[in-house]
Backbone and ligand atoms as CSV (ligand in chain L), in Angstrom:
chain,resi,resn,atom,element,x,y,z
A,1,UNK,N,N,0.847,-1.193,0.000
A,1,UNK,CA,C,0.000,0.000,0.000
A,1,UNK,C,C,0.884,1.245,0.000
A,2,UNK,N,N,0.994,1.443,-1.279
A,2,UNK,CA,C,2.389,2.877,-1.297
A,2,UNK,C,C,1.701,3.837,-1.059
A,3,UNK,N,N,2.233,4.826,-0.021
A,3,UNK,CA,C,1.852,6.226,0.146
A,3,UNK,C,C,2.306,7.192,-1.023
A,4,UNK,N,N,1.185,7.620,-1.342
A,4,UNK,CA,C,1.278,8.521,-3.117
A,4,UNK,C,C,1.118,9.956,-2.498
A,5,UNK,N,N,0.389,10.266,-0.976
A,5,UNK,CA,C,0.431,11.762,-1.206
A,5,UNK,C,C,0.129,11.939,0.312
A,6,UNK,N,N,0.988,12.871,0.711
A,6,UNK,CA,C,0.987,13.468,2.551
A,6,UNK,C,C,0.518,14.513,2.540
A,7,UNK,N,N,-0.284,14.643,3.520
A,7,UNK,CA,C,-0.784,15.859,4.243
A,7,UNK,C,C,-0.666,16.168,5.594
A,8,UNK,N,N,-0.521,17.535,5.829
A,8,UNK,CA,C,-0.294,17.519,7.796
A,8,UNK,C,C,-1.320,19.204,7.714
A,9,UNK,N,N,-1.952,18.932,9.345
A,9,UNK,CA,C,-2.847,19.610,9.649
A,9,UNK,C,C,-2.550,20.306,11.158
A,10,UNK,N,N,-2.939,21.042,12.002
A,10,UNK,CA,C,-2.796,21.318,12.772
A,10,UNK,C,C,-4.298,22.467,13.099
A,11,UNK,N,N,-4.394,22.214,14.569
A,11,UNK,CA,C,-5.287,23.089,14.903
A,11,UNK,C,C,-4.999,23.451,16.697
A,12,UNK,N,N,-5.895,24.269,16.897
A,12,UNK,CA,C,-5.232,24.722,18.846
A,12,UNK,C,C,-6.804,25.415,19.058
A,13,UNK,N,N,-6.956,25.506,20.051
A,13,UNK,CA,C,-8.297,25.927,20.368
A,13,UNK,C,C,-7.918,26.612,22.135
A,14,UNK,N,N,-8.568,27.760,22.148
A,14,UNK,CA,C,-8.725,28.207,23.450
A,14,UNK,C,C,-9.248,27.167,24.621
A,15,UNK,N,N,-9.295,27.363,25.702
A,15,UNK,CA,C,-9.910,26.495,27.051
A,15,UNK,C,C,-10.469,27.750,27.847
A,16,UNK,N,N,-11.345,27.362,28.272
A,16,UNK,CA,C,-11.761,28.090,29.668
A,16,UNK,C,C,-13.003,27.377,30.327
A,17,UNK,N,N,-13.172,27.458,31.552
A,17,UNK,CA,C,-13.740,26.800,32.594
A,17,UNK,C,C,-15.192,26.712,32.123
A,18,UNK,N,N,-15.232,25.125,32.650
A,18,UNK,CA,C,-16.703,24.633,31.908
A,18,UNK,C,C,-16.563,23.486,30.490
A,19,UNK,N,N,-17.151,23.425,30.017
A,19,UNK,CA,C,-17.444,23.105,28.714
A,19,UNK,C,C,-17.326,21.380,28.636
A,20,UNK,N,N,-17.145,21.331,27.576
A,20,UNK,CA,C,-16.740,19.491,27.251
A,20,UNK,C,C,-15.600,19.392,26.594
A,21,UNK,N,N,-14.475,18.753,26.991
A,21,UNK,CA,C,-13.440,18.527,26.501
A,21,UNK,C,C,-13.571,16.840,25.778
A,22,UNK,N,N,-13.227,17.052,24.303
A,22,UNK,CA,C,-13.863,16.188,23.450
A,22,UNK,C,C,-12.139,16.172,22.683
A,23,UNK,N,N,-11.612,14.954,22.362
A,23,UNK,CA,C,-10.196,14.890,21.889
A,23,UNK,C,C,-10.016,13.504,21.617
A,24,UNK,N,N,-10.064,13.498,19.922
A,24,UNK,CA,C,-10.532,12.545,19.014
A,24,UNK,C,C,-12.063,11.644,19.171
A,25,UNK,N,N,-12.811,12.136,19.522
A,25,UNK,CA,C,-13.914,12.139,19.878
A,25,UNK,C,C,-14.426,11.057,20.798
A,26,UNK,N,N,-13.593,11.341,22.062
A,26,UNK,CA,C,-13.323,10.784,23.147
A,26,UNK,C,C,-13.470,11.952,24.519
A,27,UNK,N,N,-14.554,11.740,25.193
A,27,UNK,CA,C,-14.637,12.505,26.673
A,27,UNK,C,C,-13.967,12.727,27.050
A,28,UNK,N,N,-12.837,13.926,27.632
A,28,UNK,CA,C,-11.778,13.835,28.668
A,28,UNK,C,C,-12.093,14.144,29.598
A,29,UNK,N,N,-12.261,13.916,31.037
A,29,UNK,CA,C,-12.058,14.490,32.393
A,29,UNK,C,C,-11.309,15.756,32.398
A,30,UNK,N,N,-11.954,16.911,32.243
A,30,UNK,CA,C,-11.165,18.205,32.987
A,30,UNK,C,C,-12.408,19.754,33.230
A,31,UNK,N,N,-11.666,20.124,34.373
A,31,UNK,CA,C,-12.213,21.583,33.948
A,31,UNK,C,C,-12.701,22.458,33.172
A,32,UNK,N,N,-11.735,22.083,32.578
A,32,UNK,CA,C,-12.411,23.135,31.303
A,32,UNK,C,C,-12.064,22.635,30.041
A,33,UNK,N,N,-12.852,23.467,28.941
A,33,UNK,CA,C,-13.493,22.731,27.547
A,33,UNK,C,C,-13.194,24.173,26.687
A,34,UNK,N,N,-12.937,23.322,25.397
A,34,UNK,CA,C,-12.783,24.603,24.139
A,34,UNK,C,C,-13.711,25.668,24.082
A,35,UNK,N,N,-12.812,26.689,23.784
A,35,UNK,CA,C,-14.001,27.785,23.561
A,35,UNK,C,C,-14.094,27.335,21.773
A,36,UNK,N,N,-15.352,27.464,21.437
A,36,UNK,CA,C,-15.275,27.126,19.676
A,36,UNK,C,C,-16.976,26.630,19.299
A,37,UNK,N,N,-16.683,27.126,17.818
A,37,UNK,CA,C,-18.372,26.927,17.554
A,37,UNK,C,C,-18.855,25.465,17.275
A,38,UNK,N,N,-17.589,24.613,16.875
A,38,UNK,CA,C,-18.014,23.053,17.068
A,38,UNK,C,C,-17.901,22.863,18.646
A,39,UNK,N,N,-17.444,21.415,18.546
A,39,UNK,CA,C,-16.861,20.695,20.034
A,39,UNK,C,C,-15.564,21.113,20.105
A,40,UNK,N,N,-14.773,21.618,18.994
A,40,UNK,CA,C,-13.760,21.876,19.123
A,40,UNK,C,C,-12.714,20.704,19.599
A,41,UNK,N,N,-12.790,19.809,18.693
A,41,UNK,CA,C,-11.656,18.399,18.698
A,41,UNK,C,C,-10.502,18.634,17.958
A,42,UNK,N,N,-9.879,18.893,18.804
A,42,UNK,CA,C,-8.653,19.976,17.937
A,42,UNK,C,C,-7.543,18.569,17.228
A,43,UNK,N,N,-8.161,17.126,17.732
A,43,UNK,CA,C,-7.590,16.232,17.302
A,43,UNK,C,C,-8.040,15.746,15.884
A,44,UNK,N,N,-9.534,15.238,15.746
A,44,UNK,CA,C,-10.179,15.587,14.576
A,44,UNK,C,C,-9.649,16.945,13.489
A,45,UNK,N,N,-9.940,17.615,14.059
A,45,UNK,CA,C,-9.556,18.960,12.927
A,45,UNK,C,C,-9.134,18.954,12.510
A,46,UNK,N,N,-7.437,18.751,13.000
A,46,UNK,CA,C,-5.994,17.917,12.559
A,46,UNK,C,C,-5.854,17.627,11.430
A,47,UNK,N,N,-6.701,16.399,11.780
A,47,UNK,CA,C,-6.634,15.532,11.165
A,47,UNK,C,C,-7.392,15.203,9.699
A,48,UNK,N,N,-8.467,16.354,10.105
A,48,UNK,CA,C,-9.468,16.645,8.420
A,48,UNK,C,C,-8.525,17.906,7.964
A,49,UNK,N,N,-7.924,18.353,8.414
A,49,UNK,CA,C,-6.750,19.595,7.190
A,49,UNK,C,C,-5.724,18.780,6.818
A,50,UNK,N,N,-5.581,17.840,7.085
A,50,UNK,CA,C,-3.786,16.658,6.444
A,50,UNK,C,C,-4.989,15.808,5.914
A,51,UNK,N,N,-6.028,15.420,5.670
A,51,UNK,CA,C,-6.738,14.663,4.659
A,51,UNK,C,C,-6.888,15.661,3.712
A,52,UNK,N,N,-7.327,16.766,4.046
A,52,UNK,CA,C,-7.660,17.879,3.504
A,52,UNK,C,C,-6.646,18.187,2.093
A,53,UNK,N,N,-5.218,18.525,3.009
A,53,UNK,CA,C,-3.849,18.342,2.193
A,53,UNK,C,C,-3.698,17.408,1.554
A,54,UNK,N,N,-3.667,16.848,2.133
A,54,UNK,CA,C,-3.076,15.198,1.489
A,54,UNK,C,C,-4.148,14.906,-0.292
A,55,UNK,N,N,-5.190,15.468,-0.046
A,55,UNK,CA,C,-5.731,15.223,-1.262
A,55,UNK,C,C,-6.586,16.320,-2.169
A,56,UNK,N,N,-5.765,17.515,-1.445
A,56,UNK,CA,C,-5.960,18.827,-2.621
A,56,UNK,C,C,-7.449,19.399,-1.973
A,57,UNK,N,N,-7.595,19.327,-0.806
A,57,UNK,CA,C,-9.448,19.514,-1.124
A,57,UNK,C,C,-9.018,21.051,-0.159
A,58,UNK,N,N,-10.027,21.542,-0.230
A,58,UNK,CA,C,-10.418,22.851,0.511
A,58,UNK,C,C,-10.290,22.614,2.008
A,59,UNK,N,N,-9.596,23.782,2.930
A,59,UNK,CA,C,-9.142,23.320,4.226
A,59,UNK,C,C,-10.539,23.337,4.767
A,60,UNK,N,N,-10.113,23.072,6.474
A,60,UNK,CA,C,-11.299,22.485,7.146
A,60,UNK,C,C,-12.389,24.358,6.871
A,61,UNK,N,N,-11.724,25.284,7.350
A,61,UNK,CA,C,-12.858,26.461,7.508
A,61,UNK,C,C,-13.658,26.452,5.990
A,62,UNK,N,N,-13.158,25.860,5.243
A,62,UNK,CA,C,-13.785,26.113,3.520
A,62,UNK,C,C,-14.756,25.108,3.677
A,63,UNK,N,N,-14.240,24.074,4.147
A,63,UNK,CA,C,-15.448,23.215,3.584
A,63,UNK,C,C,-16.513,22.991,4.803
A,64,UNK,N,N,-16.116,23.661,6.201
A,64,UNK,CA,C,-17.069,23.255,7.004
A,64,UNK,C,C,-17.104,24.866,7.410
A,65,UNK,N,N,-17.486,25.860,7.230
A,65,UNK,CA,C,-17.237,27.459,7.648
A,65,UNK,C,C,-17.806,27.399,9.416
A,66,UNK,N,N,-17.585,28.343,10.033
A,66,UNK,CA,C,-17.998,28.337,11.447
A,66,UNK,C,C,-19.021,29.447,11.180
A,67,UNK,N,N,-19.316,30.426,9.597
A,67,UNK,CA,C,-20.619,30.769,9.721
A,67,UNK,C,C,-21.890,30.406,9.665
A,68,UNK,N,N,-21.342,29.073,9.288
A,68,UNK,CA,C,-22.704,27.732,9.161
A,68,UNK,C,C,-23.364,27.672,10.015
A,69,UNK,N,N,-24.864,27.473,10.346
A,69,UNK,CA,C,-25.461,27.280,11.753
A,69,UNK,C,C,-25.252,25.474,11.764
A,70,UNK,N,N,-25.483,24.874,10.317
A,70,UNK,CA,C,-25.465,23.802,10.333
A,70,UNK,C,C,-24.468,22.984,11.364
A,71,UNK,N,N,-22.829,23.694,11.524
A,71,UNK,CA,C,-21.796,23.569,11.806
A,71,UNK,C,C,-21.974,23.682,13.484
A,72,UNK,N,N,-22.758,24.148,13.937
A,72,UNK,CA,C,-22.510,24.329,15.253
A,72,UNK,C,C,-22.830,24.029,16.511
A,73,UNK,N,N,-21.694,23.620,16.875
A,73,UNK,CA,C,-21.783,22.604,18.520
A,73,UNK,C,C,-21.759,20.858,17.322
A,74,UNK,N,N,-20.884,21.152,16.119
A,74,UNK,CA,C,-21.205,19.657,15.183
A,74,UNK,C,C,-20.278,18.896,16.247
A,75,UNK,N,N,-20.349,17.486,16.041
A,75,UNK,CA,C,-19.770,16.590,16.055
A,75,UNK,C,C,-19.166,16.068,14.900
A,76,UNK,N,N,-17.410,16.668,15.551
A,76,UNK,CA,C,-16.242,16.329,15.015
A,76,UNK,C,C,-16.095,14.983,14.139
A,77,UNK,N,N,-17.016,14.290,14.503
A,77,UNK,CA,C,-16.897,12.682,14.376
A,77,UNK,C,C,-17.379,13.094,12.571
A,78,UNK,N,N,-18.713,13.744,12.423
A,78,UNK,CA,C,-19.971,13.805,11.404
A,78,UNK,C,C,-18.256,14.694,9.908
A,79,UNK,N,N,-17.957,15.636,10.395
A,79,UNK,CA,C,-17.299,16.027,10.007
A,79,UNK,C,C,-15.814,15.830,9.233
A,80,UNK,N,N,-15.323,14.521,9.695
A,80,UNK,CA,C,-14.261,13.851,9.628
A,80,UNK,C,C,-14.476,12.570,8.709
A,81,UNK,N,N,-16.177,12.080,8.674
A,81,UNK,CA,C,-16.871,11.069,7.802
A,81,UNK,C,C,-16.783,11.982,6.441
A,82,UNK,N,N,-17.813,13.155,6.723
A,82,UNK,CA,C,-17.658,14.007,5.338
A,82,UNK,C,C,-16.363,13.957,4.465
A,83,UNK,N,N,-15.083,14.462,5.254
A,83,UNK,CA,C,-14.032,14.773,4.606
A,83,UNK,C,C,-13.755,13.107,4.235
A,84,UNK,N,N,-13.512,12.727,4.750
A,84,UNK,CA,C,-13.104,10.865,4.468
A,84,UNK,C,C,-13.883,10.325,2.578
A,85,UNK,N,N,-15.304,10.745,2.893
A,85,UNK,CA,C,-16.027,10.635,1.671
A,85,UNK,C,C,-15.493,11.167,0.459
A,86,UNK,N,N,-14.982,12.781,1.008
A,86,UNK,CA,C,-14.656,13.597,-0.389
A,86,UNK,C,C,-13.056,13.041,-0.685
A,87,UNK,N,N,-12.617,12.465,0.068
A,87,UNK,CA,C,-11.038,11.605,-0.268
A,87,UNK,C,C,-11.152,10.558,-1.030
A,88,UNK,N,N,-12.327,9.727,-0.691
A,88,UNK,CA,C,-12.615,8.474,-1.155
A,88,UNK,C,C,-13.292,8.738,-2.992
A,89,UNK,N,N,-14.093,10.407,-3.171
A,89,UNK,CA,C,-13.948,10.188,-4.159
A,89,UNK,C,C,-13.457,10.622,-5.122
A,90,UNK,N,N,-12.176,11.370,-4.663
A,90,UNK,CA,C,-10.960,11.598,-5.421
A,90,UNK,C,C,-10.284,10.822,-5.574
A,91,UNK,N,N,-9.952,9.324,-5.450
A,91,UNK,CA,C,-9.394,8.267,-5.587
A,91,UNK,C,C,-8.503,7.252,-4.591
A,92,UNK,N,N,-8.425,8.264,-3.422
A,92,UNK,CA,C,-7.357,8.063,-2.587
A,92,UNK,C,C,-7.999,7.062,-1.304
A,93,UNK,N,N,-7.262,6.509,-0.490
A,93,UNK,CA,C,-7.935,6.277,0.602
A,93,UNK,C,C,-6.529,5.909,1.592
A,94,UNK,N,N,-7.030,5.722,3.397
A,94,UNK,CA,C,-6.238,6.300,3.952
A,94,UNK,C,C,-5.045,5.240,4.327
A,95,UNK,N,N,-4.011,5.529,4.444
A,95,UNK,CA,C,-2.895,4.479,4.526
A,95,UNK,C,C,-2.717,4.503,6.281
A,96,UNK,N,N,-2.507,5.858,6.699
A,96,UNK,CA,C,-2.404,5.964,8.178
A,96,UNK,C,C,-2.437,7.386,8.677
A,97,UNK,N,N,-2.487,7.465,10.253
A,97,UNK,CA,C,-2.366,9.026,10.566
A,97,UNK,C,C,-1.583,8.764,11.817
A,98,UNK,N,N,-0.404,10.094,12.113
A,98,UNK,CA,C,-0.047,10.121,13.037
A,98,UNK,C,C,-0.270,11.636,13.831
A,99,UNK,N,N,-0.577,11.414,15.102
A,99,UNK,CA,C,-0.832,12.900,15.292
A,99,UNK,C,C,-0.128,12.937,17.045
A,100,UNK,N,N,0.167,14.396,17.240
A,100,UNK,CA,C,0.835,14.916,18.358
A,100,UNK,C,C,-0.276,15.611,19.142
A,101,UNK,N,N,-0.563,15.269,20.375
A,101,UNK,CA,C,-1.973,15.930,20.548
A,101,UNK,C,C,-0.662,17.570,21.865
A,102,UNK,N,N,-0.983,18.589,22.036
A,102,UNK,CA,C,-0.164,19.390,22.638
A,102,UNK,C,C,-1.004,19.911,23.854
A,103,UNK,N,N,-0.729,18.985,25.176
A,103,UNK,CA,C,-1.545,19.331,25.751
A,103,UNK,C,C,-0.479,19.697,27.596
A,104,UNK,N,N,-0.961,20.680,28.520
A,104,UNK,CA,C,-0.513,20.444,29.586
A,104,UNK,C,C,-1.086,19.667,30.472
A,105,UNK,N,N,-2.709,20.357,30.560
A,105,UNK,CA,C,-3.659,19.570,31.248
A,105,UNK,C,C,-4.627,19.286,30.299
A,106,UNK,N,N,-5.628,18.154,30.443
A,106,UNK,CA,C,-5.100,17.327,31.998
A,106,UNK,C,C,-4.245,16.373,31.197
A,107,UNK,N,N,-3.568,15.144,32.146
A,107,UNK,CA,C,-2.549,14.122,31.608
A,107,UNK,C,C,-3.569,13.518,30.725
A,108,UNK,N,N,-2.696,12.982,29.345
A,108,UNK,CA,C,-3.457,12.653,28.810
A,108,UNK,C,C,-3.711,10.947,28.237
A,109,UNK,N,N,-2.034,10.387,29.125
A,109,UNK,CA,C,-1.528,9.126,28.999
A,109,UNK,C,C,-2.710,8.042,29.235
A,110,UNK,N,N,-3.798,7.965,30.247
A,110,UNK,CA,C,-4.678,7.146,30.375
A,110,UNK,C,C,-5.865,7.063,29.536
A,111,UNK,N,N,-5.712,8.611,28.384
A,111,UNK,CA,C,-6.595,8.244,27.277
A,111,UNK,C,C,-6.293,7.946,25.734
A,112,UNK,N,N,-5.101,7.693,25.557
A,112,UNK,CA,C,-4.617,7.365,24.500
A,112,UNK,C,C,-4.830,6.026,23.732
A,113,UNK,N,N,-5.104,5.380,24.561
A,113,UNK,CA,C,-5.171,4.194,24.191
A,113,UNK,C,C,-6.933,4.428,23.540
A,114,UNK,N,N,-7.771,4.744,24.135
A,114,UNK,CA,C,-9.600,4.860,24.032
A,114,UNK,C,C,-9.434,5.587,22.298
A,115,UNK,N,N,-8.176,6.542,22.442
A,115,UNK,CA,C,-8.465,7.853,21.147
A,115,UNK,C,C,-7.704,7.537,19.852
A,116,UNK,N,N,-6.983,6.376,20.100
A,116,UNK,CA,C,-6.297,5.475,18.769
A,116,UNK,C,C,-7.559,4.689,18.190
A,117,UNK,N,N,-8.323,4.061,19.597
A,117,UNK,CA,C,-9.213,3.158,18.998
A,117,UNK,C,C,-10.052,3.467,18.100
A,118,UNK,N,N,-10.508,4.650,18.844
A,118,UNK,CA,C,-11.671,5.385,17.846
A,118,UNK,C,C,-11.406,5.757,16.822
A,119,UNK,N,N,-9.993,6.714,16.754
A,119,UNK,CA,C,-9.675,7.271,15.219
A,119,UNK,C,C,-9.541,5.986,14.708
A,120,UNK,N,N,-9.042,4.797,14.538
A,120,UNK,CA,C,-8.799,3.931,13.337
A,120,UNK,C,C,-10.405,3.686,13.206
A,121,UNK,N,N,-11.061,3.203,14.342
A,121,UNK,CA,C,-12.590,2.961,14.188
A,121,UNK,C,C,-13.371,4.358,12.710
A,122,UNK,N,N,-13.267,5.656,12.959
A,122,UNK,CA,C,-13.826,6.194,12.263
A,122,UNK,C,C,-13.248,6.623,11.087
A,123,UNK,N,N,-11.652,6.650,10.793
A,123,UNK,CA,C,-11.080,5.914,9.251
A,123,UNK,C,C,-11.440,4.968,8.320
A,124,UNK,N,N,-11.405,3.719,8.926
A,124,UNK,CA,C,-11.541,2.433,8.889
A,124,UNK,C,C,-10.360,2.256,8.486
A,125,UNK,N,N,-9.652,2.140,9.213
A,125,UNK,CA,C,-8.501,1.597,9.377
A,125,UNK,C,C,-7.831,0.983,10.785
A,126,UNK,N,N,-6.497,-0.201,10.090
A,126,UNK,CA,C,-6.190,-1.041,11.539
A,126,UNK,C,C,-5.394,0.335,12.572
A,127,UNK,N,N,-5.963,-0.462,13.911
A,127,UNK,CA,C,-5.087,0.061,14.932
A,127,UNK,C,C,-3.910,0.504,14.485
A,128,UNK,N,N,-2.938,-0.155,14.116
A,128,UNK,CA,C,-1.361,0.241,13.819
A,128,UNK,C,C,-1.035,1.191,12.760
A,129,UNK,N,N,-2.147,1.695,12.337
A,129,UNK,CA,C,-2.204,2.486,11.254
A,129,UNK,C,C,-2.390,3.693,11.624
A,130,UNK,N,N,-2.095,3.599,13.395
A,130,UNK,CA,C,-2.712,5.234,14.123
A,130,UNK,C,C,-2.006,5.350,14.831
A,131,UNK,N,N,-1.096,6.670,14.971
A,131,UNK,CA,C,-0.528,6.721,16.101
A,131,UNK,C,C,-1.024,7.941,16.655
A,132,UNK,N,N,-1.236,7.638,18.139
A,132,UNK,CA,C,-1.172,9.254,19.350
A,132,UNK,C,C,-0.760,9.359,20.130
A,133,UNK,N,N,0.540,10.853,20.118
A,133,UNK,CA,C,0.932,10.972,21.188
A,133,UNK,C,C,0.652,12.430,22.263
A,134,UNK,N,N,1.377,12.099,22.712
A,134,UNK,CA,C,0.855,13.439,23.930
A,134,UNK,C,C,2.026,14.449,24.728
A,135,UNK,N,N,1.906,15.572,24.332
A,135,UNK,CA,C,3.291,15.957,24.997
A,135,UNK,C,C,2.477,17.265,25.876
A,136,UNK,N,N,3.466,17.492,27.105
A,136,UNK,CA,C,3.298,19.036,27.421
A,136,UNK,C,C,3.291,20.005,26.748
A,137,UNK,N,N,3.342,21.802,27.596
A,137,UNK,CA,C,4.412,22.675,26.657
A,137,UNK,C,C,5.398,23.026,27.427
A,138,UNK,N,N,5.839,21.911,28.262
A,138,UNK,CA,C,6.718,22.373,29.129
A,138,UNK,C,C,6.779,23.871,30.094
A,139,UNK,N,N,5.436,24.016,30.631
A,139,UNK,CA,C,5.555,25.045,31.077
A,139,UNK,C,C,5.192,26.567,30.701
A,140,UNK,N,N,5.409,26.157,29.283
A,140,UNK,CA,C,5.669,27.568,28.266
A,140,UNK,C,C,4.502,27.635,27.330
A,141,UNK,N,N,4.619,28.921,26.731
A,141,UNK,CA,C,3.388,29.596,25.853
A,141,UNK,C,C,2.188,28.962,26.532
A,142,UNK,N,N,0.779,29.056,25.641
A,142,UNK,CA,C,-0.237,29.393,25.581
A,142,UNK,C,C,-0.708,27.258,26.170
A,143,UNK,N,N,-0.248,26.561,25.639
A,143,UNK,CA,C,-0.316,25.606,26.070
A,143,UNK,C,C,0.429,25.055,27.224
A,144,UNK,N,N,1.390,25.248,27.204
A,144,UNK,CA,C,2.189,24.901,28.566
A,144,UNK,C,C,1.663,25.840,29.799
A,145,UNK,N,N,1.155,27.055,29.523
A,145,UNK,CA,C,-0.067,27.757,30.861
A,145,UNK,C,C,-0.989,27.021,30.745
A,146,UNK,N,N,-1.381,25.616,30.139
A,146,UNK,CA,C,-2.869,25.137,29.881
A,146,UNK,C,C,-4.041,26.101,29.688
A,147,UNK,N,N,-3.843,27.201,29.018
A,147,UNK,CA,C,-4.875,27.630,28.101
A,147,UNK,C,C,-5.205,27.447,26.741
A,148,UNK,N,N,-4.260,26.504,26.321
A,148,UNK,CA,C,-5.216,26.157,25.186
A,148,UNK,C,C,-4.395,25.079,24.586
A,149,UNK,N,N,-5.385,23.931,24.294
A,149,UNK,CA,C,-5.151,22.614,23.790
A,149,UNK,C,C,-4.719,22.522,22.073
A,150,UNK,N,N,-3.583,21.698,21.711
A,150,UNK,CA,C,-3.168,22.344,19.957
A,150,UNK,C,C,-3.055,20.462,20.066
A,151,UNK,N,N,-2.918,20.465,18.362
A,151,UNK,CA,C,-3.046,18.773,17.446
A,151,UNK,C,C,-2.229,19.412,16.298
A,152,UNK,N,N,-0.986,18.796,15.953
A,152,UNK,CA,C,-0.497,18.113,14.869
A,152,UNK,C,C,-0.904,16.528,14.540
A,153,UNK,N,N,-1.192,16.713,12.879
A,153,UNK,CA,C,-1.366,15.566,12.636
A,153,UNK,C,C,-0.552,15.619,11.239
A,154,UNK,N,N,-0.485,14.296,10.970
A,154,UNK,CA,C,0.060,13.881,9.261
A,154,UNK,C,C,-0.669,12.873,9.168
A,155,UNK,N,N,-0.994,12.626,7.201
A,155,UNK,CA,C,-1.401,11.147,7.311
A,155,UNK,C,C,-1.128,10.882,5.773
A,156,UNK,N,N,-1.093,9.768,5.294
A,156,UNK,CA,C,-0.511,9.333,4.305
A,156,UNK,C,C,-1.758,8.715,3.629
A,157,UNK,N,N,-1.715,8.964,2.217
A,157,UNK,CA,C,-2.854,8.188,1.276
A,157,UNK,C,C,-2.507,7.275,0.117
A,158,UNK,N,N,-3.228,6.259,-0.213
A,158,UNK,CA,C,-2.788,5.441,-1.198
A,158,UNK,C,C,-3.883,5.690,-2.206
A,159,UNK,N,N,-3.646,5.105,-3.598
A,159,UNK,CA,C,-4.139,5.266,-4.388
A,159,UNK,C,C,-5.372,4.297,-4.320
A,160,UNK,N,N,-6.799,4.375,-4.621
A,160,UNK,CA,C,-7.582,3.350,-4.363
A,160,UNK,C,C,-7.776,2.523,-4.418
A,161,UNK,N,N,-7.681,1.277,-4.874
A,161,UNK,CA,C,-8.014,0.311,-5.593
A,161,UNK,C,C,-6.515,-0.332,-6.327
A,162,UNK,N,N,-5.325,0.206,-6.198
A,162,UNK,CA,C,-4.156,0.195,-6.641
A,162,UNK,C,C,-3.242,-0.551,-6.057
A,163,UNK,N,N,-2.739,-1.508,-6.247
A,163,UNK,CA,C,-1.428,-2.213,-5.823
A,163,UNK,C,C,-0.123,-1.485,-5.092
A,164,UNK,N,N,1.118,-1.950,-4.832
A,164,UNK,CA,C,1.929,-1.528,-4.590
A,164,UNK,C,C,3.070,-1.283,-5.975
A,165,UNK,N,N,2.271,-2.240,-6.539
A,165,UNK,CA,C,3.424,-2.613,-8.184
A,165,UNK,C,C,2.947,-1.404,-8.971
A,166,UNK,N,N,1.760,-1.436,-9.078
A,166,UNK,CA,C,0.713,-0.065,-9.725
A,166,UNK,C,C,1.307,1.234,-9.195
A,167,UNK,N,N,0.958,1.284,-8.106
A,167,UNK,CA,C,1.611,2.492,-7.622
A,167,UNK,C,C,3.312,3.228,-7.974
A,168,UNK,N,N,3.931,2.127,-8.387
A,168,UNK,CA,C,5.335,2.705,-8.110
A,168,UNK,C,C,5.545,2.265,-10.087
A,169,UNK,N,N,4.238,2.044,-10.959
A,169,UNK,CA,C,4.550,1.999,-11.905
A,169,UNK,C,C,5.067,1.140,-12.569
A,170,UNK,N,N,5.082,-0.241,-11.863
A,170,UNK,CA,C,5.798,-1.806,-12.102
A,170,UNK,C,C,4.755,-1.951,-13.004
A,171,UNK,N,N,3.465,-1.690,-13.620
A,171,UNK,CA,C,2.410,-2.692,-14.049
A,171,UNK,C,C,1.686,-2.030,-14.577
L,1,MG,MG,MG,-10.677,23.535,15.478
């Protein structure tokens, strides 16, 4: 399954006290929750602008605007199916994603395991085809004060229906 085309995404979202903290569309335990007109899954988001990239399409604010009413308070999940669709029918489909979730609070080690599951679950793709990790900001900027939660992601696409021999032009 040759990777024919990369994309990387990134998103960060404010915090403040209250709300639902939602990260890869997985509940987290904390205080406080994104300020933002979705759920603000800054892991999702990510991850629909490097699909986004990865296969030429319009970034996430183009194709999902936050002046939409449709768009608001969406579930990240509904949003990430959409983009998946418009990949699938440009030819491509997904090889894997890796993403950096940038968080201080809260720890995020006891949910990593729940937020791999799901992202390969709503790809459709295997477990090993997902990686998440989790770092501080050491203290520093806007995340390391834990005011506001950020996601790097990358993810790699193969051609649809295409071999590995196909792909690299053997056939
Ligand atoms: Mg966002």
């Amino acid at each position: 399954m040759a990777i024919v085309r990369v994309g990387i995404g990134t998103d960060l979202h404010r915090l403040a006290e209250g709300g639902r903290l939602i990260l890869g569309h997985v509940a987290i335990e904390h205080t406080h929750g994104p300020v933002a007109h979705s759920d603000g899954d800054v892991v999702l988001h990510a991850m629909i602008d490097a699909l986004a990239g990865a296969a030429g399409l319009p970034d996430i604010g183009e194709m999902f605007p936050d002046t939409d009413p449709a768009w608001r308070g969406a579930d990240s999940g509904v949003l990430l199916t959409a983009t998946l669709a418009k990949v699938a029918a440009r030819g491509y489909r997904v090889v894997n994603v890796d993403a950096t979730i940038h968080a201080q609070r809260p720890k995020l080690g006891p949910y990593k395991t729940a937020i791999r599951a799901e992202v390969a679950r709503l790809l459709g793709i295997p477990l090993d085809a997902v990686s998440i990790k989790a770092k501080t900001g050491e203290g520093l900027d806007a995340v390391g004060r834990a005011e506001a939660i950020a996601c790097t992601a990358v993810v790699g696409l193969s051609v649809a229906g295409c071999s590995d021999e196909e792909a690299r032009g053997e056939k």
